[in-house]
Every structure is written in structure tokens, then in C-alpha cells.
PyMOL commands that place a pseudoatom at each C-alpha (Angstrom):
pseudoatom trace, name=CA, resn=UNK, resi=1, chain=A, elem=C, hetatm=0, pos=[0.000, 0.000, 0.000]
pseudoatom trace, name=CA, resn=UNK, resi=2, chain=A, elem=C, hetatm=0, pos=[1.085, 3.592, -0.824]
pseudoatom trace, name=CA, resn=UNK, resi=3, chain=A, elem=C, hetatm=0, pos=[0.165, 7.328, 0.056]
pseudoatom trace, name=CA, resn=UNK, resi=4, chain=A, elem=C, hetatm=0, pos=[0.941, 10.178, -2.141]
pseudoatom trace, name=CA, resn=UNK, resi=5, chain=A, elem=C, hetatm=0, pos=[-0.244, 13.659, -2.708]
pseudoatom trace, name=CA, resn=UNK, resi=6, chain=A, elem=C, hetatm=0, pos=[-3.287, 13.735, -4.381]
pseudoatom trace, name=CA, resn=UNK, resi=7, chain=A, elem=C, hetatm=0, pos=[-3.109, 15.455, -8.060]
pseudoatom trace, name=CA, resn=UNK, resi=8, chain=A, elem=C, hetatm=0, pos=[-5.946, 17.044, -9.619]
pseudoatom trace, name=CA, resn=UNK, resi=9, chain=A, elem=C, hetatm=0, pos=[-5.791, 14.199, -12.220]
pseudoatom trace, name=CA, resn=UNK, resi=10, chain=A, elem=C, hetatm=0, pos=[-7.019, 12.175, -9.204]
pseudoatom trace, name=CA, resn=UNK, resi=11, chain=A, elem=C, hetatm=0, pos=[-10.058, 14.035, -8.615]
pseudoatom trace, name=CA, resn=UNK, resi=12, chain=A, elem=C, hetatm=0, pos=[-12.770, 11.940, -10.488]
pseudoatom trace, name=CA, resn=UNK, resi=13, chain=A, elem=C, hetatm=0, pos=[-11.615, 8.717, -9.098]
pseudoatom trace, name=CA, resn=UNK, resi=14, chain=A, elem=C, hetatm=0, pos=[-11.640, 10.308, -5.444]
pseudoatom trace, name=CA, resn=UNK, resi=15, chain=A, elem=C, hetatm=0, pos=[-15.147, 12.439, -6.323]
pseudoatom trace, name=CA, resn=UNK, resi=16, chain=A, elem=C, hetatm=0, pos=[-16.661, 8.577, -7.587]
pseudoatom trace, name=CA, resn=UNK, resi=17, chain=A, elem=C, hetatm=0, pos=[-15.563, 6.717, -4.134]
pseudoatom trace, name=CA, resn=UNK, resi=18, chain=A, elem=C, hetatm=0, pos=[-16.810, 9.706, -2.488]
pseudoatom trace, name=CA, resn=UNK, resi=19, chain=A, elem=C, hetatm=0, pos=[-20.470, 9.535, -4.108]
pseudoatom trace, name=CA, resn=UNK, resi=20, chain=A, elem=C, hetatm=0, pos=[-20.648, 5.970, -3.722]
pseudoatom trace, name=CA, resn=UNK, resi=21, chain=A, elem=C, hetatm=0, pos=[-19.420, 5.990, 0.219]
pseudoatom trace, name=CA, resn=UNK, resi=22, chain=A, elem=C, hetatm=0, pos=[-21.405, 9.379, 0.941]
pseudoatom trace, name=CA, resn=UNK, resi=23, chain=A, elem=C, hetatm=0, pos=[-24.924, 9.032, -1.129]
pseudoatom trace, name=CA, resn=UNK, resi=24, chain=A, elem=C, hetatm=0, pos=[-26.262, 7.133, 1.062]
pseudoatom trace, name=CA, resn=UNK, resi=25, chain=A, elem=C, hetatm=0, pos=[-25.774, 8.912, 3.499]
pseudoatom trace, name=CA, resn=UNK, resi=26, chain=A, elem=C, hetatm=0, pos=[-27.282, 11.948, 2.689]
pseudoatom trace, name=CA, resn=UNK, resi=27, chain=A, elem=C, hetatm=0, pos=[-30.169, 9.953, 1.392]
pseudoatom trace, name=CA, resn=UNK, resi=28, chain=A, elem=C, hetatm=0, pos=[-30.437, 8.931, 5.122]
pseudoatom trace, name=CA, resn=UNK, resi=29, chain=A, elem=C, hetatm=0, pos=[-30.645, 11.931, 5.814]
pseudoatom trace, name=CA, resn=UNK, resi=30, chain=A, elem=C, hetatm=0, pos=[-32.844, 13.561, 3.597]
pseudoatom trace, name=CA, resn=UNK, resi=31, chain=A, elem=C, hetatm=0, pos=[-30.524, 15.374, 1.850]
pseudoatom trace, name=CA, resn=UNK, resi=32, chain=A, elem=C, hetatm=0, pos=[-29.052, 15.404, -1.625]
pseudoatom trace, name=CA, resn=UNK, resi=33, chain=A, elem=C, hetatm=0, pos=[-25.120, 15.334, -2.337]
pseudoatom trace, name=CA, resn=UNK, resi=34, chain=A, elem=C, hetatm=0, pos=[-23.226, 16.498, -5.050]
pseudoatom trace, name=CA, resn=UNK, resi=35, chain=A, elem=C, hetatm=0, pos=[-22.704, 14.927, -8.382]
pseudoatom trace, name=CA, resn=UNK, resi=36, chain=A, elem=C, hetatm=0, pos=[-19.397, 13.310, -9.527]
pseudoatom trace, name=CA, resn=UNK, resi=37, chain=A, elem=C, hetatm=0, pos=[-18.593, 16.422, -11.777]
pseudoatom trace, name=CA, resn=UNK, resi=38, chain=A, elem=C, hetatm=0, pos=[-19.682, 18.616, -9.183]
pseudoatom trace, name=CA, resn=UNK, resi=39, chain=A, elem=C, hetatm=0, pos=[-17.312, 17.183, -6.575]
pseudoatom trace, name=CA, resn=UNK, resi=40, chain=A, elem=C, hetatm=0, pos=[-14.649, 16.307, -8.735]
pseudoatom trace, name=CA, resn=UNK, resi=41, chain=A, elem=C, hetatm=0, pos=[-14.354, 20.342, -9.640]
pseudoatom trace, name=CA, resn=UNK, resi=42, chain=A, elem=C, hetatm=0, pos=[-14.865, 21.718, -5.906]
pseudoatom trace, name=CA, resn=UNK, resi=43, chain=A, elem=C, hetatm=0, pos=[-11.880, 18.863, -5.088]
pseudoatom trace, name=CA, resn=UNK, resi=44, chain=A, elem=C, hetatm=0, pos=[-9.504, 20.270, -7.896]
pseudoatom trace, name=CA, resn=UNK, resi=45, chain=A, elem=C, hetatm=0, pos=[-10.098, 24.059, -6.732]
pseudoatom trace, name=CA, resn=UNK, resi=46, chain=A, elem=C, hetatm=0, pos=[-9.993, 23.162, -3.713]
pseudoatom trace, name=CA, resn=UNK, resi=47, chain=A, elem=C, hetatm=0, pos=[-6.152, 21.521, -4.386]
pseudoatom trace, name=CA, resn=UNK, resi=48, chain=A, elem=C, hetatm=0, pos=[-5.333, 24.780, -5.879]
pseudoatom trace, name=CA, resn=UNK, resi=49, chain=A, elem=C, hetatm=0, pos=[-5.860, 26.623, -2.242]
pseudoatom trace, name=CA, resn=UNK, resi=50, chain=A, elem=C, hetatm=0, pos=[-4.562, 25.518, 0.940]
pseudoatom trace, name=CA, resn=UNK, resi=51, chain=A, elem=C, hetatm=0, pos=[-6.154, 22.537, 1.055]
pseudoatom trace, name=CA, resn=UNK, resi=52, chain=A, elem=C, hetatm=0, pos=[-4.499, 19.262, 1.090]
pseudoatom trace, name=CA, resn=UNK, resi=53, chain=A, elem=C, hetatm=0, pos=[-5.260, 15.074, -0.274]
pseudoatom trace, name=CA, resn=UNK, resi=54, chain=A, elem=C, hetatm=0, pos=[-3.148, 12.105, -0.087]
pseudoatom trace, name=CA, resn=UNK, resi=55, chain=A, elem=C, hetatm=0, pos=[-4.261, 9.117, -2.361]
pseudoatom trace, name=CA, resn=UNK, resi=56, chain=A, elem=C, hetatm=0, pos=[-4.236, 5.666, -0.634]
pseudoatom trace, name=CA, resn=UNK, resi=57, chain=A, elem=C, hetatm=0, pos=[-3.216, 3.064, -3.856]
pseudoatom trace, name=CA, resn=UNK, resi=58, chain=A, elem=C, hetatm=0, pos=[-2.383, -0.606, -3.424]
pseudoatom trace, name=CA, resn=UNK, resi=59, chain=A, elem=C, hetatm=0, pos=[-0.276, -2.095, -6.299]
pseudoatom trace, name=CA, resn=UNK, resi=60, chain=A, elem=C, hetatm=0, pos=[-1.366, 1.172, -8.136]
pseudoatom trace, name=CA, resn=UNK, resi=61, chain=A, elem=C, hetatm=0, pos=[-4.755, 0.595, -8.292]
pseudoatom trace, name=CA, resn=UNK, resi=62, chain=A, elem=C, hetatm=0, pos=[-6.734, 3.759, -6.264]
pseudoatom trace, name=CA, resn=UNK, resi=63, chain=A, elem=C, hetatm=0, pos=[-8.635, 2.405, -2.828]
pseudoatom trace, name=CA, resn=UNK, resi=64, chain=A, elem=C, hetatm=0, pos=[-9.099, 5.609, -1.069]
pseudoatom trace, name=CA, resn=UNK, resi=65, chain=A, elem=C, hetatm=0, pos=[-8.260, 9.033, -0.348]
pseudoatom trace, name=CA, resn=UNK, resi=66, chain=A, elem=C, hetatm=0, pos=[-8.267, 11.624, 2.722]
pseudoatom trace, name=CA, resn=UNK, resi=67, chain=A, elem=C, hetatm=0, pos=[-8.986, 15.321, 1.994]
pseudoatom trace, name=CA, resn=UNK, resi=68, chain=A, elem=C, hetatm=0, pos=[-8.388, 18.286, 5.023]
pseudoatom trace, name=CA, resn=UNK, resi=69, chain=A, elem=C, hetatm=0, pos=[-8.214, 22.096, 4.736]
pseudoatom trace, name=CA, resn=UNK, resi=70, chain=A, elem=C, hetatm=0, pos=[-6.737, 24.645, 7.053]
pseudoatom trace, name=CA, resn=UNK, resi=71, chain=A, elem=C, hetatm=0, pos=[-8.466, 27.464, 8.471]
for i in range(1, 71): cmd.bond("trace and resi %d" % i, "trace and resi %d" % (i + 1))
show_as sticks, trace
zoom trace
């Protein structure tokens, strides 16, 4: 397993485990989430600010990722 920056290139694959983990959620919860698209650009602007993603791969195929800001 390795962690490594994440790269805006990275953003669809992280924005599609992110729907699929957080839909449900929201559903739960009566609430709607973003699209794929939607959170795939918000992640890439948000890379170009302060905020920060690693990429979790395992024999280089993407499993996860972790995304934090600073404020």
C-alpha cells in the first residue's frame, strides 16, 4: 500500500468513491449530495488553495483518499 499527494488528475476517481461511500448517506438523511462532476471540480479548486489530499493506492490501483483544509 502507498500514500501520495493527491493530483488534480485524481479528482474523479476520489469524487466517484466519495459519491458511492457518501450518497447514502445523505439519502439517510434527507438530503441530496453532489454529483461526480460537481465534486470532482470543488476537489480540484480546492487543491489549488490551501487545502491538502493524499491518495491511498495498493499495487497502483486507487482504494481511497483523505482530503483536510486549514483554516
Amino acid at each position: 500500500m502507498e500514500l501520495r499527494p493527491m493530483k488534480k488528475t485524481d479528482a474523479l476517481k476520489a469524487a466517484a468513491l466519495a459519491i458511492r461511500v457518501l450518497t447514502p448517506q445523505f439519502k439517510k438523511n434527507g438530503e441530496g449530495f453532489l454529483n461526480k462532476n460537481q465534486y470532482a471540480e470543488r476537489l480540484k479548486a480546492a487543491l489549488d488553495s490551501m487545502e491538502f489530499g493524499i491518495v491511498i493506492e495498493d499495487k497502483g490501483k486507487f482504494i481511497g483518499f483523505a482530503h483536510w483544509y486549514y483554516e
